[in-house]
C-alpha positions in Angstrom: 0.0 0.0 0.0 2.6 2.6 1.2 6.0 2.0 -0.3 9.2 4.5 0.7 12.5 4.3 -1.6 15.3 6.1 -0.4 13.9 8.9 0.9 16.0 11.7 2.3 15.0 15.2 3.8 16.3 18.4 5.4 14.8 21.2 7.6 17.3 23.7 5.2 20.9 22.7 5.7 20.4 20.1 8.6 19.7 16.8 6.9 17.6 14.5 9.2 16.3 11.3 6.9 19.2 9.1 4.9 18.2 6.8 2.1 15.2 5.2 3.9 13.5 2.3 2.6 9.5 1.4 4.2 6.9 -0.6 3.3 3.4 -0.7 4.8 1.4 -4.1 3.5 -2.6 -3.5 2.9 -4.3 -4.6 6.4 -1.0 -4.4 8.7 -0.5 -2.6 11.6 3.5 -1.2 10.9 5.5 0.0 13.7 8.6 2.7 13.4 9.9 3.1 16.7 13.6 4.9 17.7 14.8 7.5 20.2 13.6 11.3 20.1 15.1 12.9 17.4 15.8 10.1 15.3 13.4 11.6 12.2 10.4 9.6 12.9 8.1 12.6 12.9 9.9 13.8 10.0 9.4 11.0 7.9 5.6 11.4 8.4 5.8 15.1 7.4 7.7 13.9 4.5 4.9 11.0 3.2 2.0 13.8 4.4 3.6 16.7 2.0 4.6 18.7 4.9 8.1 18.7 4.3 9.4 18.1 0.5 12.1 15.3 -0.3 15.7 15.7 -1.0 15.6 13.0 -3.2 13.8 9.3 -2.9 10.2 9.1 -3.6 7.1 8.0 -1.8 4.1 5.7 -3.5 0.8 5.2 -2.5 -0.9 2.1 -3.9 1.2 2.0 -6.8 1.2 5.9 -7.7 3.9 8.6 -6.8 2.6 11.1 -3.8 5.8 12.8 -3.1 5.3 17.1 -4.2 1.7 16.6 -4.0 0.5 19.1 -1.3 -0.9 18.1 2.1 -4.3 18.4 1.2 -4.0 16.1 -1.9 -2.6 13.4 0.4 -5.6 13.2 2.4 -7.7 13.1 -0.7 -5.7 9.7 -2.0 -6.5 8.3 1.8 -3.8 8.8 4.2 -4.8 10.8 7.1 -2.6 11.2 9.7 -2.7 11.6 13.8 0.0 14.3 14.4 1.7 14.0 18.1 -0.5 15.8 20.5 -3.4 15.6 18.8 -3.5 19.0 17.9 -7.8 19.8 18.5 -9.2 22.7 17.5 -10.1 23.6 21.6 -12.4 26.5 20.9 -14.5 24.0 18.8 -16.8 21.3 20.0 -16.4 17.6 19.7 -18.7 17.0 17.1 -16.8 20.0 14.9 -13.9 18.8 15.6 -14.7 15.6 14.1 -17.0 17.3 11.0 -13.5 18.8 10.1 -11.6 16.1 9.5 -14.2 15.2 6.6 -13.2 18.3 5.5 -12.4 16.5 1.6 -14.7 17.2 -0.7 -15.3 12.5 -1.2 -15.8 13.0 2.7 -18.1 15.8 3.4 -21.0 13.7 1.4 -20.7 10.6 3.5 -20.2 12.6 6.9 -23.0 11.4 9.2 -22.9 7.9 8.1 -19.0 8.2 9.2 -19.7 10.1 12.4 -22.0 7.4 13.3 -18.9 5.0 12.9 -16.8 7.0 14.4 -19.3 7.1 17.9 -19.3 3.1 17.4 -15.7 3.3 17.9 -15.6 6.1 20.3 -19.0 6.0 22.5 -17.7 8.7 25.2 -17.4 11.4 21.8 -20.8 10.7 21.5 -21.7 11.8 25.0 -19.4 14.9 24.9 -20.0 15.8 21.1 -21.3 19.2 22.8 -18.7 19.9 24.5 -16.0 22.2 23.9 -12.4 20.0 22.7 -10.0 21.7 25.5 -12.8 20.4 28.4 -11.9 17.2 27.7 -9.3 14.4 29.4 -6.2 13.7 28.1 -7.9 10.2 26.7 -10.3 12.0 25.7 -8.8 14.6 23.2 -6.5 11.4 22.1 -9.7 9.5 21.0 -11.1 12.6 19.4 -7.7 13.4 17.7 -7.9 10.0 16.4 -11.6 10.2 15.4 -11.3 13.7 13.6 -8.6 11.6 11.2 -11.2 8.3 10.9 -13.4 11.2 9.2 -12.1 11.6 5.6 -12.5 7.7 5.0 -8.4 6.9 5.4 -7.4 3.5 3.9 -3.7 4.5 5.8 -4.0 6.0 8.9 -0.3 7.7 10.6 -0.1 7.6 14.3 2.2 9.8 16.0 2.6 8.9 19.6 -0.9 8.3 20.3 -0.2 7.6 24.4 2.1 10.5 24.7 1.5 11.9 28.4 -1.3 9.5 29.4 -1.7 7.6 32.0 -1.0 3.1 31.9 -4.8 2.2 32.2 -5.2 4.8 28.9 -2.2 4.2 27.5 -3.5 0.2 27.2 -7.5 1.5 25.8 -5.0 3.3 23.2 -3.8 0.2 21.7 -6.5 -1.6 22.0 -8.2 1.2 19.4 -5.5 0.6 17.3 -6.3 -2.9 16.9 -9.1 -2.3 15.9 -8.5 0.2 13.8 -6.8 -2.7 11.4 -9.8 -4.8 12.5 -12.1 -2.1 10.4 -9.9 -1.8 7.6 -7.9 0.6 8.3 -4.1 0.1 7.3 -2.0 2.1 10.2 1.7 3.3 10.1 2.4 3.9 14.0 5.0 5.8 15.6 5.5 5.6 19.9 7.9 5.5 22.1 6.3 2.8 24.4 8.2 0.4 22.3 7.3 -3.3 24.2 3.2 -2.0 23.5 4.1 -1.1 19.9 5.8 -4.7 19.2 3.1 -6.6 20.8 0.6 -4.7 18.7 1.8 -4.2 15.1 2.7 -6.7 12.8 5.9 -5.4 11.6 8.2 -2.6 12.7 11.3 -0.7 11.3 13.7 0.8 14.2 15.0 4.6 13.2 18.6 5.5 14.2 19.9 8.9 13.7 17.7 9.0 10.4 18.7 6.0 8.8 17.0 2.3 9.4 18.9 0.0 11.6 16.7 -2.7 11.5 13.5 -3.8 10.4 11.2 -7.4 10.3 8.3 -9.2 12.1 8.1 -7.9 16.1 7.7 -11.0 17.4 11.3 -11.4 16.1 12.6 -8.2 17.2 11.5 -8.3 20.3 14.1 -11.7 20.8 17.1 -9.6 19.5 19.2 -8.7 22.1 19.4 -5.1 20.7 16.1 -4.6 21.4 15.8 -5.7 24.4 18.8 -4.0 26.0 18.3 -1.0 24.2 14.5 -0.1 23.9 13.5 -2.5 26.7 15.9 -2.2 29.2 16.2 -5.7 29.6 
């Protein structure tokens, strides 16, 4: 579904991705883990149009994305979760979520997928009056998650979905993600909680300075002694 060929970037001079090589399978939940700063936020500016290539390319079921702008992304399927969230906290719950079917395909279809999106998130349907920055931290993470179900994504992008939440959340997160691949949904997840991440997705890729280190099935990975010593503290 997702296929990344040597992609490099830079923020100007600085160069933060090296000749990286991805793939995301249709169905598969892929992981990308690595240490702050090792370009895994980067990489998912660079497959969103945020941040344009320095050389490489990026394809999307078998067609070229990379220089299309952000918006055009979302319109071939991808929608991404950025780190944080980032809500609109002025808006309420149920705008929050009408904007991320903001694409023209989307807009149409809109209650039908809100109604989904309340199956897979019952507490949004409670608060859907409410305004965004009243809500709990698992809260806004289910609603930033939500807002991206909205334009009908085929690839969803998680970035650090558990960031700052508590263990009892941090679990219910996972759990969604599951079942995000359970609906159909394809997801390419980032997060630092690296022993949830290999027992949830299927595959991962580990990010070092910018460059992949190492890559295959997690169940595998999570024998390596590298791993272990260095991502698990075991």
């Amino acid at each position: 579904m997702l296929q990344i060929v040597d992609v490099s970037a830079r923020y100007g001079k600085t160069q933060v991705l090296w000749d990286v090589d991805l793939v995301v399978n249709q169905g598969e939940i892929v992981a990308l883990v690595g240490s702050n700063g090792s370009g895994k936020t980067t990489l998912l500016k660079a497959i969103c149009g945020l941040l344009p290539l320095s050389s490489g390319r990026v394809e999307f079921l078998g067609r070229r994305i990379d220089g299309l702008p952000p918006h055009a992304v979302v319109d071939q399927g991808i929608s991404q979760v950025p780190e944080g969230g980032r809500l609109f906290p002025d808006m309420s719950v149920r705008e929050n979520l009408e904007m991320g079917a903001y694409p023209s395909q989307a807009w149409g279809r809109r209650k039908e997928t809100l109604e989904k999106v309340f199956q897979v998130f019952p507490i949004l349907k409670e608060r859907q009056r409410q305004l965004a920055k009243t809500l709990s931290g698992g809260e806004r993470q289910m609603l930033a998650m939500g807002r991206a179900l909205m334009s009908g994504p085929r690839l969803c992008l998680l970035d650090e979905p558990s960031y700052g939440l508590a263990p009892l959340l941090i679990a219910e997160v996972f759990r969604i993600v599951r079942g995000l691949r359970d609906a159909g949904v394809t997801v390419l997840l980032i997060e630092q909680n690296v022993k949830h991440t290999l027992e949830t997705a299927d595959r991962a890729y580990v990010l070092e300075s910018g460059r992949v280190s190492l890559e295959g099935k997690c169940c595998d990975l999570l024998q390596t002694d590298y791993v272990r010593k260095a991502y698990l503290g075991l």
